[in-house]
LOROZA-900923 format. One record per residue: residue number from 1; residue in three letters; chain; x, y, z of N, C-alpha, C in turn. Coordinates in Angstrom, 1 decimal. Example, Ala and Ser with C-alpha at 12.3 -4.5 7.8 and 13.67 -1.06 7.14 Angstrom:
2
{nr:1&rest:ALA&kette:A&n_u:13.2&n_v:-5.7&n_w:7.8&ca_u:12.3&ca_v:-4.5&ca_w:7.8&c_u:13.2&c_v:-3.3&c_w:7.8}
{nr:2&rest:SER&kette:A&n_u:12.8&n_v:-2.2&n_w:7.1&ca_u:13.7&ca_v:-1.1&ca_w:7.1&c_u:12.9&c_v:0.0&c_w:7.9}
//
This chain:
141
{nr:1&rest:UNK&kette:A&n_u:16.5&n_v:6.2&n_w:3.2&ca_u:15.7&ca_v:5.0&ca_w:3.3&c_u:15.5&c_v:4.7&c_w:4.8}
{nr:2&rest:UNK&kette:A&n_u:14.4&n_v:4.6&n_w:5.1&ca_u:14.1&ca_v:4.2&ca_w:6.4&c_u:14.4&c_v:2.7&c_w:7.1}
{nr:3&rest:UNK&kette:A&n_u:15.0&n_v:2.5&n_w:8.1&ca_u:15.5&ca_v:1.5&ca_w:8.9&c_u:14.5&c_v:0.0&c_w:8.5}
{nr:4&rest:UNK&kette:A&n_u:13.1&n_v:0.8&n_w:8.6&ca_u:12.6&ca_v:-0.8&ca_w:8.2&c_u:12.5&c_v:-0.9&c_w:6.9}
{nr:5&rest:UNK&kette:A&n_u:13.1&n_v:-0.5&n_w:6.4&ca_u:13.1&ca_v:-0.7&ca_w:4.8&c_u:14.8&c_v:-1.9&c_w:4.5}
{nr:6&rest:UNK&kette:A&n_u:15.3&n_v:-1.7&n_w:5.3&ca_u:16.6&ca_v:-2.4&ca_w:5.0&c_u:16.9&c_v:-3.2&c_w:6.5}
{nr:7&rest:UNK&kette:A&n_u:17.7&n_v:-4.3&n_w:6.1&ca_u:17.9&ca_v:-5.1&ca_w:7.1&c_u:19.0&c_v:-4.6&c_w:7.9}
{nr:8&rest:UNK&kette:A&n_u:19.1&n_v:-4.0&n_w:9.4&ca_u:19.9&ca_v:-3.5&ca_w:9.9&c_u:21.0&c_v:-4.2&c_w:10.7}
{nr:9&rest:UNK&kette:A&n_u:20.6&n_v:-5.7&n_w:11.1&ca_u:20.7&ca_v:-6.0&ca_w:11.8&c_u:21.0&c_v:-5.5&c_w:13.4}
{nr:10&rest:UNK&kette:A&n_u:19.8&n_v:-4.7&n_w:13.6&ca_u:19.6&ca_v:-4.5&ca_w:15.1&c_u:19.9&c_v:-5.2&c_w:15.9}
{nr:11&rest:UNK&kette:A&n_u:19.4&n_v:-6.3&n_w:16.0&ca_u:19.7&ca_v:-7.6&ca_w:17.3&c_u:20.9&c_v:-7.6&c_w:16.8}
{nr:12&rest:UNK&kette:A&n_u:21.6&n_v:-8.0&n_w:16.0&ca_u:23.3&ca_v:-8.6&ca_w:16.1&c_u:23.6&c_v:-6.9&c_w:17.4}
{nr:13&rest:UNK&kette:A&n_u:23.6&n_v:-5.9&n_w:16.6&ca_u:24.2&ca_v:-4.9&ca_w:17.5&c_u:24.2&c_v:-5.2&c_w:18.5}
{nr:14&rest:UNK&kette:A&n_u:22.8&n_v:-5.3&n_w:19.3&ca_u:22.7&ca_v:-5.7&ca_w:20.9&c_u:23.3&c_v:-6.8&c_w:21.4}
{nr:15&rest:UNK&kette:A&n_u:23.7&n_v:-7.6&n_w:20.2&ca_u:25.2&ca_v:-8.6&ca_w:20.6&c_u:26.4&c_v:-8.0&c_w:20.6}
{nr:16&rest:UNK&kette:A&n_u:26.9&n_v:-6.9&n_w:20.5&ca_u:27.9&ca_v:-6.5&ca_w:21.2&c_u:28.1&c_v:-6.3&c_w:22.0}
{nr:17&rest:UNK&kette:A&n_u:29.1&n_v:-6.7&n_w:22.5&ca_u:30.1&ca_v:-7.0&ca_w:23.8&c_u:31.3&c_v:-6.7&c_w:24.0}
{nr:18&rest:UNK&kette:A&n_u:31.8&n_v:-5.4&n_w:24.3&ca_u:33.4&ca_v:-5.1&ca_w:24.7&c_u:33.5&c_v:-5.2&c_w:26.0}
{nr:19&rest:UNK&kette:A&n_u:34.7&n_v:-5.1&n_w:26.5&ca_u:35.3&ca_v:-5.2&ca_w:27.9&c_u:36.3&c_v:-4.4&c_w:27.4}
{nr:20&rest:UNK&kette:A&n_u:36.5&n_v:-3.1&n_w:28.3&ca_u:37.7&ca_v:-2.4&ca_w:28.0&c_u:38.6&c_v:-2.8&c_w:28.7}
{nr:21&rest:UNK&kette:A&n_u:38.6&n_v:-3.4&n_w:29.7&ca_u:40.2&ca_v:-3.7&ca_w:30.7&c_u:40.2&c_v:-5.2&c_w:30.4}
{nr:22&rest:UNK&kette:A&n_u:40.3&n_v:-5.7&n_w:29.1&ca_u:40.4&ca_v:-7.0&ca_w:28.9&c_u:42.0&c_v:-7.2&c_w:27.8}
{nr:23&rest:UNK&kette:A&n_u:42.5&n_v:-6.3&n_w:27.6&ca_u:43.9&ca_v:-6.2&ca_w:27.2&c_u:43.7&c_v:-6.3&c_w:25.7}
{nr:24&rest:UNK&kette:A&n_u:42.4&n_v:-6.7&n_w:24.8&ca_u:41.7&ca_v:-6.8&ca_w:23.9&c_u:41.5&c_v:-4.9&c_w:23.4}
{nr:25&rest:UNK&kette:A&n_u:42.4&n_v:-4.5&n_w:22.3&ca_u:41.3&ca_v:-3.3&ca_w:22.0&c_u:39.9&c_v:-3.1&c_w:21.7}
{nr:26&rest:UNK&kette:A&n_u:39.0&n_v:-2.1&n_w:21.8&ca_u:37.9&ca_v:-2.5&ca_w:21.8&c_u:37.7&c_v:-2.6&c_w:20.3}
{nr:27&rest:UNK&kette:A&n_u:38.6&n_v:-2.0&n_w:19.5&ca_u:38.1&ca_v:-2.2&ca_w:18.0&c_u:37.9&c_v:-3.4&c_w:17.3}
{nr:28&rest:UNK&kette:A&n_u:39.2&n_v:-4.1&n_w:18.1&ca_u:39.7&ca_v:-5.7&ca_w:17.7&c_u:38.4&c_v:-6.3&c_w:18.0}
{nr:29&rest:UNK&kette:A&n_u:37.9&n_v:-6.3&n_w:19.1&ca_u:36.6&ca_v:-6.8&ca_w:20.0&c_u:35.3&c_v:-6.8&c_w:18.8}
{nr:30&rest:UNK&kette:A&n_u:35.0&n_v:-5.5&n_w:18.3&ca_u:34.4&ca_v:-5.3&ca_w:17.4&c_u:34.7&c_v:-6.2&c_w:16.1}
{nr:31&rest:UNK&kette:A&n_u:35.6&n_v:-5.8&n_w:15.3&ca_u:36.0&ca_v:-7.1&ca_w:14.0&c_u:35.9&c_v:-8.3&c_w:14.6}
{nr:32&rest:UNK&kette:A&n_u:36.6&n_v:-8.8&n_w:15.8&ca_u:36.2&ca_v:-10.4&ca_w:16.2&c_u:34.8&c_v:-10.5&c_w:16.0}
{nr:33&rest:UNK&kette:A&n_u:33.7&n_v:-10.1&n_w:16.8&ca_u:32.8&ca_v:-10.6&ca_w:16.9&c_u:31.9&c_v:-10.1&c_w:15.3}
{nr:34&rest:UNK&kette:A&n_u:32.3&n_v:-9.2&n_w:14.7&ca_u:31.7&ca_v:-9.7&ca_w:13.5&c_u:32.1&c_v:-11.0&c_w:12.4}
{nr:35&rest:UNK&kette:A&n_u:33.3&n_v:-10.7&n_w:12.5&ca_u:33.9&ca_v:-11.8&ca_w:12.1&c_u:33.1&c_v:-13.1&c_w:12.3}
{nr:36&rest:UNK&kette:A&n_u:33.6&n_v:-13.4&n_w:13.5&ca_u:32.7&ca_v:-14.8&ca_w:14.3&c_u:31.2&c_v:-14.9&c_w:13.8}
{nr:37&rest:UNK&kette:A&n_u:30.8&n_v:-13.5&n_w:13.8&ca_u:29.1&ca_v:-13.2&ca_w:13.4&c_u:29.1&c_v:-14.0&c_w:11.8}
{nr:38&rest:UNK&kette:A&n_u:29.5&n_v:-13.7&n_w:11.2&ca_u:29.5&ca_v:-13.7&ca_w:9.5&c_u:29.9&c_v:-15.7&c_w:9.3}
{nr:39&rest:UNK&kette:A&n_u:30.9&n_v:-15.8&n_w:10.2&ca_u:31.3&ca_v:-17.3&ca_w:10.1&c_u:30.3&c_v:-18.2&c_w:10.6}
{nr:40&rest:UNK&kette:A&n_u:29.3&n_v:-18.0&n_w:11.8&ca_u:28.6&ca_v:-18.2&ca_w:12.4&c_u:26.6&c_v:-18.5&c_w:12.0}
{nr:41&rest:UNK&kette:A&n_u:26.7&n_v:-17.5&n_w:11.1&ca_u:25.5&ca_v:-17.2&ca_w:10.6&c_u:24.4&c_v:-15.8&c_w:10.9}
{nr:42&rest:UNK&kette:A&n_u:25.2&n_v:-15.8&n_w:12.4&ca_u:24.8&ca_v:-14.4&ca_w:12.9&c_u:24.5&c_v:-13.1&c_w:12.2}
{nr:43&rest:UNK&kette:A&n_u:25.4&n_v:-12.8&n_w:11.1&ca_u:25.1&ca_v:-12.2&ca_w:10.5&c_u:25.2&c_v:-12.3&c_w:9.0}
{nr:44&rest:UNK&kette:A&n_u:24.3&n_v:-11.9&n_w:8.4&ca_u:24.1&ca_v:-12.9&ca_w:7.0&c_u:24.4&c_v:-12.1&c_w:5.7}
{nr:45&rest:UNK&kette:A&n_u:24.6&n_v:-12.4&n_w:4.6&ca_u:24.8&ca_v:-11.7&ca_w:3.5&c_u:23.7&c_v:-10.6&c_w:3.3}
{nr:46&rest:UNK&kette:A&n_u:24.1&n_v:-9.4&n_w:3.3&ca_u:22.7&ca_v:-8.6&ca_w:2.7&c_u:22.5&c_v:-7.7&c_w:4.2}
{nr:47&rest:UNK&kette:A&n_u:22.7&n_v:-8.1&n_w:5.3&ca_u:22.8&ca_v:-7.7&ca_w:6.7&c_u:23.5&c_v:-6.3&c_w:6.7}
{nr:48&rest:UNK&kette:A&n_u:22.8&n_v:-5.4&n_w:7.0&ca_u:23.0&ca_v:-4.0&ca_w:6.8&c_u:24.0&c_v:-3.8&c_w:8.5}
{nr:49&rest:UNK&kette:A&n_u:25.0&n_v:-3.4&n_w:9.0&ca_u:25.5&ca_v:-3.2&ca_w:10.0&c_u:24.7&c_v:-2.0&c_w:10.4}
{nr:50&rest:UNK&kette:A&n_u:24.8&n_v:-1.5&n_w:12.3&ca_u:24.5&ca_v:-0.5&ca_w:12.6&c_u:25.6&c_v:0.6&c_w:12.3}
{nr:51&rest:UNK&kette:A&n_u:25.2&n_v:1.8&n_w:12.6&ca_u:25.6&ca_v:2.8&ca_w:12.0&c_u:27.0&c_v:3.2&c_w:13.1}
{nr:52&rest:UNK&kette:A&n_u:27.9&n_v:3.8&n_w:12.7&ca_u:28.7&ca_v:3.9&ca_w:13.5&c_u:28.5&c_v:5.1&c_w:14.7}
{nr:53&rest:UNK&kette:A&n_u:27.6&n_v:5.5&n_w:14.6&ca_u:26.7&ca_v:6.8&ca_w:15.3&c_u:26.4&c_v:5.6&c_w:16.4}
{nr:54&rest:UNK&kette:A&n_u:25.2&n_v:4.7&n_w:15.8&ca_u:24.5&ca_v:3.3&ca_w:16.8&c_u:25.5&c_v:3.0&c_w:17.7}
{nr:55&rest:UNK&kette:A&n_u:26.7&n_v:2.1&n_w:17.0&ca_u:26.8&ca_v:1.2&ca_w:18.0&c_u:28.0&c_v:2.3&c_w:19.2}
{nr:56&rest:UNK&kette:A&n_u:28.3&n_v:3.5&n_w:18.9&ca_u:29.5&ca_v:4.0&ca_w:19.6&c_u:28.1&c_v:4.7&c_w:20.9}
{nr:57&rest:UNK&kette:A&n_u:27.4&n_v:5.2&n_w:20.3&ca_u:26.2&ca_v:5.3&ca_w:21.7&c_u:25.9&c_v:4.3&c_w:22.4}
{nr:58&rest:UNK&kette:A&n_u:25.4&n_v:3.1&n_w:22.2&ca_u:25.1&ca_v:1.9&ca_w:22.9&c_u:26.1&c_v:1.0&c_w:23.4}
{nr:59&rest:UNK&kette:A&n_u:27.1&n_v:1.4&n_w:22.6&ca_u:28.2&ca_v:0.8&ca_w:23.4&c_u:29.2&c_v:1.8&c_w:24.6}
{nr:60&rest:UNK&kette:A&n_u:29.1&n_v:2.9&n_w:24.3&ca_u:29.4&ca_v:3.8&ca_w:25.1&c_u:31.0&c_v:4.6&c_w:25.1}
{nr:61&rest:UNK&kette:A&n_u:31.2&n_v:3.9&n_w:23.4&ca_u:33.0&ca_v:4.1&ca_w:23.0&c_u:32.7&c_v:5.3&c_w:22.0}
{nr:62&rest:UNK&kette:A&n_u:34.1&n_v:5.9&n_w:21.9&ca_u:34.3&ca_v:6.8&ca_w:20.8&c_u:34.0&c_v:6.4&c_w:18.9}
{nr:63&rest:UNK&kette:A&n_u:33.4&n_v:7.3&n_w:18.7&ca_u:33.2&ca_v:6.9&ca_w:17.4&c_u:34.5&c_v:6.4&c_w:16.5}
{nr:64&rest:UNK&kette:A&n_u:35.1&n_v:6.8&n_w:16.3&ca_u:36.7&ca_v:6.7&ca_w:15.4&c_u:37.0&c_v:5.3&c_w:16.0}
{nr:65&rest:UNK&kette:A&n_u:36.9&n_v:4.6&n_w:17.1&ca_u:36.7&ca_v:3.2&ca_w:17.7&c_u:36.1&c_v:2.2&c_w:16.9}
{nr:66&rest:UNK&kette:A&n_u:35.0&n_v:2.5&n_w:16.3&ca_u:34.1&ca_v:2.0&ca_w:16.0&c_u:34.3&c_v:2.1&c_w:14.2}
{nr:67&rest:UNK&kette:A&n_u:34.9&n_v:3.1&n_w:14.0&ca_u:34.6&ca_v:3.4&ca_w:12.7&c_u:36.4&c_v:2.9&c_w:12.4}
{nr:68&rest:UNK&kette:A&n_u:37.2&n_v:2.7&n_w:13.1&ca_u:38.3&ca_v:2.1&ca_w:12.9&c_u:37.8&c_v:0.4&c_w:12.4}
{nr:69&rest:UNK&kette:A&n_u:37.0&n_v:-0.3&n_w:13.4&ca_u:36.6&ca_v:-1.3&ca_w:13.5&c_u:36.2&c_v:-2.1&c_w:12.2}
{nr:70&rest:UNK&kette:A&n_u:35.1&n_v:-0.7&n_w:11.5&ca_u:34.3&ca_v:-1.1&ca_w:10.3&c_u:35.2&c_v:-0.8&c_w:9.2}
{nr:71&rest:UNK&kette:A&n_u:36.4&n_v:0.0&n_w:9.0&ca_u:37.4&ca_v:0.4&ca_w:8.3&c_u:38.2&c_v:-1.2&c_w:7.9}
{nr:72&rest:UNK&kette:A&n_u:38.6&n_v:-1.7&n_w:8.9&ca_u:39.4&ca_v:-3.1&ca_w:8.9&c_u:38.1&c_v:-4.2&c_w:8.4}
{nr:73&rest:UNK&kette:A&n_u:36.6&n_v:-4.5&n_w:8.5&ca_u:36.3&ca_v:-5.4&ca_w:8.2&c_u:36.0&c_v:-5.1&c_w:6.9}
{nr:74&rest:UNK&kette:A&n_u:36.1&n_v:-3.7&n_w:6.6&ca_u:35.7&ca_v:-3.5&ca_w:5.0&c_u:37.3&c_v:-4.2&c_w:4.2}
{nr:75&rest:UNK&kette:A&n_u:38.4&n_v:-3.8&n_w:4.5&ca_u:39.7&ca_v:-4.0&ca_w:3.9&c_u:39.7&c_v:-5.9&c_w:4.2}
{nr:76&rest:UNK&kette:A&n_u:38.9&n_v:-6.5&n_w:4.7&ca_u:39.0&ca_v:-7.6&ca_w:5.0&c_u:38.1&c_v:-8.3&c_w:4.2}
{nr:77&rest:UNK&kette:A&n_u:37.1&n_v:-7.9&n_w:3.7&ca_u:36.0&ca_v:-8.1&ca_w:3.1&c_u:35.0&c_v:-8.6&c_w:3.8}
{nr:78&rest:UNK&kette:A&n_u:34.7&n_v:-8.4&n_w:4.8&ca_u:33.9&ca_v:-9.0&ca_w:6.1&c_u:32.5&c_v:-8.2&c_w:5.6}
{nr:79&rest:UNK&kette:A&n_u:32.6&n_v:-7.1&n_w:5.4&ca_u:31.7&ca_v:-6.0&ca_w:5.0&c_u:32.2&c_v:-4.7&c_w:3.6}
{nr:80&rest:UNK&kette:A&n_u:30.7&n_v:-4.6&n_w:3.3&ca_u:31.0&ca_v:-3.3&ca_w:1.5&c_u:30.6&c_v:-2.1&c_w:2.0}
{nr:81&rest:UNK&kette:A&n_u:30.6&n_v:-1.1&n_w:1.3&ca_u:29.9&ca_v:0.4&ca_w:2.0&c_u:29.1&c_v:-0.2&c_w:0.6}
{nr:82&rest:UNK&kette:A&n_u:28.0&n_v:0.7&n_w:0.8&ca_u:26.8&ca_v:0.7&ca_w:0.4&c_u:26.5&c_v:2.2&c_w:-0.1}
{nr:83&rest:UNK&kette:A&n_u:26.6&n_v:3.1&n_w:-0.7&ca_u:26.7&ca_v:4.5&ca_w:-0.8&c_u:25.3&c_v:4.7&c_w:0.1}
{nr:84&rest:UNK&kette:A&n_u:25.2&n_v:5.9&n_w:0.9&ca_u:23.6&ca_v:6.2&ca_w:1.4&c_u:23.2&c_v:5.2&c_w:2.2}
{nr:85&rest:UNK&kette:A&n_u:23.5&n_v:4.1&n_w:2.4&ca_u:23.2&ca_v:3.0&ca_w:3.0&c_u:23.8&c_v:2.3&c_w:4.3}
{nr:86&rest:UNK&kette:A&n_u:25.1&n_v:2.6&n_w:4.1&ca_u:25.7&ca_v:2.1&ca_w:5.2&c_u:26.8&c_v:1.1&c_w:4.6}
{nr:87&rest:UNK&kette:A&n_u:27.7&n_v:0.3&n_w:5.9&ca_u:27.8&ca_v:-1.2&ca_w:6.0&c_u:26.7&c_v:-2.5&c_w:5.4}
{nr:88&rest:UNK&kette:A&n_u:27.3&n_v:-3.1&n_w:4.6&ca_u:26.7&ca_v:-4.6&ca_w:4.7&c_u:27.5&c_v:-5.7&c_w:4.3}
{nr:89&rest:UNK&kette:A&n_u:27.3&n_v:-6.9&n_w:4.8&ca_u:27.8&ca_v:-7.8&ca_w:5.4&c_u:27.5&c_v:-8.7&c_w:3.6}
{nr:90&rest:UNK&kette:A&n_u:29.0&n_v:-8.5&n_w:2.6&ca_u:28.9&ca_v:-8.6&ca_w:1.2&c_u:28.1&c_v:-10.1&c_w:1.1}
{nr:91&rest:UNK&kette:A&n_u:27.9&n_v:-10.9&n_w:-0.3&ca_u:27.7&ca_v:-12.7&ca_w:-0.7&c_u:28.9&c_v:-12.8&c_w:-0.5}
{nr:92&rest:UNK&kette:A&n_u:30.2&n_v:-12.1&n_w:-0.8&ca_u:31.7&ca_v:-12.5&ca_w:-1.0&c_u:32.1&c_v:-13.0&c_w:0.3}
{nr:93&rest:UNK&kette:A&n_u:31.7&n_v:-12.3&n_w:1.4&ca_u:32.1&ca_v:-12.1&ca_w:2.8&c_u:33.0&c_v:-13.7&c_w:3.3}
{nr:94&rest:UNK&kette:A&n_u:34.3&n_v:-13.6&n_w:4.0&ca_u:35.2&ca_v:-15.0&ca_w:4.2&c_u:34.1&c_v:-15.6&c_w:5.3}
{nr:95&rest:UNK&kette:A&n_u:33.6&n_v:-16.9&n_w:5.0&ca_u:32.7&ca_v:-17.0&ca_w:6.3&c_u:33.8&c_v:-18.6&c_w:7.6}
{nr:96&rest:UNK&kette:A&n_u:35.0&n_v:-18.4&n_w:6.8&ca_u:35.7&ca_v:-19.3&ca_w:7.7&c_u:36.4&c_v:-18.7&c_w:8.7}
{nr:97&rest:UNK&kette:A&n_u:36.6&n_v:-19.6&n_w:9.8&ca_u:37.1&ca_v:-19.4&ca_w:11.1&c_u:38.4&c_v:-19.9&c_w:10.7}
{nr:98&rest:UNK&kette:A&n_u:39.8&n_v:-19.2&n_w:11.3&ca_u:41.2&ca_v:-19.9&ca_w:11.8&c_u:40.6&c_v:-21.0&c_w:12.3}
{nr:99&rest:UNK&kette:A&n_u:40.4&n_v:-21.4&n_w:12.7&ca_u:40.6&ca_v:-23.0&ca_w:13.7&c_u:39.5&c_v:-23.6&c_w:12.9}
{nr:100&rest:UNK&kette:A&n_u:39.4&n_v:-25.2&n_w:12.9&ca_u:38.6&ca_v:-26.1&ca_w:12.3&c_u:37.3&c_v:-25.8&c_w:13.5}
{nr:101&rest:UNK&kette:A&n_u:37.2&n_v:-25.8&n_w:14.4&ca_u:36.1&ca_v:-25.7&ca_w:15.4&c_u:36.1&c_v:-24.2&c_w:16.2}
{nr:102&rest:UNK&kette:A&n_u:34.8&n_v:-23.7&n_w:15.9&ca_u:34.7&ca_v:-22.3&ca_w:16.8&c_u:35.6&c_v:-22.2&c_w:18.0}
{nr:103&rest:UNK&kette:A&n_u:35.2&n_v:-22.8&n_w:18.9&ca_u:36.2&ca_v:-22.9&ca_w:20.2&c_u:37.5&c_v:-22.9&c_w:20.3}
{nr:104&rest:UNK&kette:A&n_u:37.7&n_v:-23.3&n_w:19.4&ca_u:39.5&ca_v:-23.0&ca_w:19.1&c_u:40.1&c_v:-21.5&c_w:18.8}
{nr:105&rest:UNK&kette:A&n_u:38.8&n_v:-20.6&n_w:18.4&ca_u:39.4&ca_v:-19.4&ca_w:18.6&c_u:39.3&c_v:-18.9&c_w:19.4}
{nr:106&rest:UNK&kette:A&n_u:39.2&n_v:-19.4&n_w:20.9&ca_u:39.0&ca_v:-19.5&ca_w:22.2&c_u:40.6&c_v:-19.7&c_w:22.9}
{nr:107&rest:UNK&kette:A&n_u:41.2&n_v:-20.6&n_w:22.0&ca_u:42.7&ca_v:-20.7&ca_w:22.6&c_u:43.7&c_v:-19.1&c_w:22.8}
{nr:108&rest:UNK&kette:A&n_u:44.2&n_v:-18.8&n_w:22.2&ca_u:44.8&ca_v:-17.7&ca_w:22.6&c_u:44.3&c_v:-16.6&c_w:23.4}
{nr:109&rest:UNK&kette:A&n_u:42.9&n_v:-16.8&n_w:23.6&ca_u:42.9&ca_v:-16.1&ca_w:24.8&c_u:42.9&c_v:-16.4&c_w:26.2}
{nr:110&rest:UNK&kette:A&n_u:42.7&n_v:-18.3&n_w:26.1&ca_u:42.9&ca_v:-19.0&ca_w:27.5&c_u:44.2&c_v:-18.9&c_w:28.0}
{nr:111&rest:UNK&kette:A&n_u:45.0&n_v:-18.8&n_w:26.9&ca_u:46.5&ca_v:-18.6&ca_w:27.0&c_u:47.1&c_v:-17.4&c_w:27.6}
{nr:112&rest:UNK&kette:A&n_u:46.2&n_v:-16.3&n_w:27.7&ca_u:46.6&ca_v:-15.0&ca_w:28.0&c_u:46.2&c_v:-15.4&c_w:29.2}
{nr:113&rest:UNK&kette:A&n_u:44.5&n_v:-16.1&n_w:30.0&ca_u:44.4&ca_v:-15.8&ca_w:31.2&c_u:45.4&c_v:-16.8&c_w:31.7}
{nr:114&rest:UNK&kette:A&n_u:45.6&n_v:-18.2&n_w:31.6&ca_u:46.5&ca_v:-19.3&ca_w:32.2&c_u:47.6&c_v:-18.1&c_w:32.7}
{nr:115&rest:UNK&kette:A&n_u:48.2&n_v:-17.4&n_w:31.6&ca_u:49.7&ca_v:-17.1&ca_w:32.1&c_u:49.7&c_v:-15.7&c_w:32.8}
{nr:116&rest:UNK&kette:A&n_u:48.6&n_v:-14.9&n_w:32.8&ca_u:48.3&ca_v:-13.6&ca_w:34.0&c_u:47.8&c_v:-14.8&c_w:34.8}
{nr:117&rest:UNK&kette:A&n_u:47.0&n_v:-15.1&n_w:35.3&ca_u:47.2&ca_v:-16.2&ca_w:36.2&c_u:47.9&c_v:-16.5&c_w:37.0}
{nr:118&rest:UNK&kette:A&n_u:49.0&n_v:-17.2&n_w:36.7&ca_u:50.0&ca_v:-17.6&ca_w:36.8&c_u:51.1&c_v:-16.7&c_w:37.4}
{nr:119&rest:UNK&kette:A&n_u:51.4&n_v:-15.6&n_w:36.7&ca_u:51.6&ca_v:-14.5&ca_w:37.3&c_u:51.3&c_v:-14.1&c_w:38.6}
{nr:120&rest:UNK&kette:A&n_u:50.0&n_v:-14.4&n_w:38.4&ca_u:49.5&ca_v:-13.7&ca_w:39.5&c_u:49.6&c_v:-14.7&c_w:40.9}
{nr:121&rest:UNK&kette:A&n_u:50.0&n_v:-16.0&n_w:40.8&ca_u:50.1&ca_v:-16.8&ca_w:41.6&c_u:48.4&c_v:-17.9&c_w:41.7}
{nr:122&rest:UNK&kette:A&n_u:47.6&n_v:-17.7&n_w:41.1&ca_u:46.4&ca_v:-17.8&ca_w:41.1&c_u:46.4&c_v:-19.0&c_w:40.9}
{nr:123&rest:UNK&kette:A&n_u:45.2&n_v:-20.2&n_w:41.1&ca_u:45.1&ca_v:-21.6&ca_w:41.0&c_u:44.1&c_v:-21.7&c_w:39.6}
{nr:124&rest:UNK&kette:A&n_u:44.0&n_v:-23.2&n_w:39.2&ca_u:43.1&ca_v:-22.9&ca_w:38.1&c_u:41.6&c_v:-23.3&c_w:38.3}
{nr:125&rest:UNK&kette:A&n_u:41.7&n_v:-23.6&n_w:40.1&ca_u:40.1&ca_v:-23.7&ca_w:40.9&c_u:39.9&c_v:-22.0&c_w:40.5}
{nr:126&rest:UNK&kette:A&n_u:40.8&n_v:-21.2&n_w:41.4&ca_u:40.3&ca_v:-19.5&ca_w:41.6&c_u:39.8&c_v:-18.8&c_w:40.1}
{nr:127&rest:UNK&kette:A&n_u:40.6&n_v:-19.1&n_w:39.0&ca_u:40.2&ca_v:-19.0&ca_w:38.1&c_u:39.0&c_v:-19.2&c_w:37.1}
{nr:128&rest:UNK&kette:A&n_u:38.8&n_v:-20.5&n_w:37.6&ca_u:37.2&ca_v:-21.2&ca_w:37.0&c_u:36.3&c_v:-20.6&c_w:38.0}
{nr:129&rest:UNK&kette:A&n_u:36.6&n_v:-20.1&n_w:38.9&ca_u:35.2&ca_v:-20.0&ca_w:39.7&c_u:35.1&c_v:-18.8&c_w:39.5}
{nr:130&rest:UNK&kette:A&n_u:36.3&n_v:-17.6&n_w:39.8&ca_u:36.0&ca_v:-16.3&ca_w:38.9&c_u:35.3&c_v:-16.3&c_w:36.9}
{nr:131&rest:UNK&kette:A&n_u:35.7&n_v:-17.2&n_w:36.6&ca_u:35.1&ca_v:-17.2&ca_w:34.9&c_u:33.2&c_v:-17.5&c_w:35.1}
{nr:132&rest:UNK&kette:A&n_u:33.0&n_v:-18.6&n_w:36.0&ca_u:31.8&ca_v:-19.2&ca_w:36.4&c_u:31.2&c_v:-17.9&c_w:37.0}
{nr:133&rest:UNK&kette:A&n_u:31.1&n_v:-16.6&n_w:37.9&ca_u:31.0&ca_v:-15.8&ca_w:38.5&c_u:30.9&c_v:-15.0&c_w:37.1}
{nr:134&rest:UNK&kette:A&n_u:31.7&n_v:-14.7&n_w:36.1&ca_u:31.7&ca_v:-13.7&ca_w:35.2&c_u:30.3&c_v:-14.4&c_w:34.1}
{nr:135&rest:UNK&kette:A&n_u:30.2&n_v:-15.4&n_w:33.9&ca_u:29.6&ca_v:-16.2&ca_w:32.7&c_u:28.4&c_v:-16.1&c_w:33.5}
{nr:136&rest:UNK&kette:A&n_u:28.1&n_v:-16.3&n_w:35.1&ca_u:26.5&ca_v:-16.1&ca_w:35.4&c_u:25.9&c_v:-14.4&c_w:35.3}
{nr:137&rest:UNK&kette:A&n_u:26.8&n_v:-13.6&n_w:34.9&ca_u:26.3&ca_v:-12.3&ca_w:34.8&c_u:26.4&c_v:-11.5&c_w:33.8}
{nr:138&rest:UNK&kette:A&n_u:26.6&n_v:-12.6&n_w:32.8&ca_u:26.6&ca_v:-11.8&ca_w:31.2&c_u:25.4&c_v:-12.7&c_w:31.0}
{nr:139&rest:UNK&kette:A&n_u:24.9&n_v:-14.0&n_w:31.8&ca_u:23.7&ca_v:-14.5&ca_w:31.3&c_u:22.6&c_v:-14.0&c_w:32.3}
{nr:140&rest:UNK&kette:A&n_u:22.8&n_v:-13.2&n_w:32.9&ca_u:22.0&ca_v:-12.6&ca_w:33.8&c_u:21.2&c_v:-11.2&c_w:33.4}
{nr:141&rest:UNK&kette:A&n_u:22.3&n_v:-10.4&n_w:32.4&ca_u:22.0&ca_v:-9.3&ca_w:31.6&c_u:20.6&c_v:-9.2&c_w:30.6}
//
């Protein structure tokens, strides 16, 4: 079946975003953000994922990375295999977030920078102005 025959969700892919020196594995990086995607709307029932070939080239990781990733959201039900088709994103799919509000699954990882931070002797001016610095160049991309 050819790509425009089925919904691939291309654009979501181009919404991926790992950081490898973020103490975050990259696979985990991967399930979060579909996750989030599926709770979000981003990615919808019927939403064909990219191929694990796709996103390990464009993202620039090892395949088994990637294919670990899609392994855990199938056992999760986030995503079905499709025989010949791929990943897609089931009607069953959990579309709730841990926290009552998105941003709250924002907490544990403010928690990780507060306390490397801290560590590091750092203030929580130096900190916001490095985040502000990071946030104008992922909207810069």
């Amino acid at each position: 079946m050819e790509d425009n025959d089925k919904n691939t969700g291309t654009n979501a892919m181009m919404a991926f975003r790992v950081v490898p020196g973020s103490g975050v594995p990259i696979y985990r990086q991967i399930f979060d953000q579909v996750k989030i995607g599926v709770a979000t709307g981003r990615w919808q029932s019927g939403d064909f994922m990219p191929s694990v070939r796709e996103v390990s080239a464009a993202l620039e990781i090892n395949p088994m990375t990637v294919s670990k990733a899609y392994s855990l959201l199938e056992k999760s039900g986030h995503v079905e295999f499709v025989r010949g088709l791929g990943m897609r994103i089931p009607a069953s799919a959990p579309v709730e977030l841990n926290a009552a509000r998105p941003e709250d699954e924002l907490v544990p990882l403010l928690r990780e920078v507060v306390n490397k931070s801290q560590q590091m002797s750092l203030g929580p001016e130096q900190v916001i102005e490095k985040f502000r610095e990071i946030w104008e160049g992922y909207r810069h991309e």
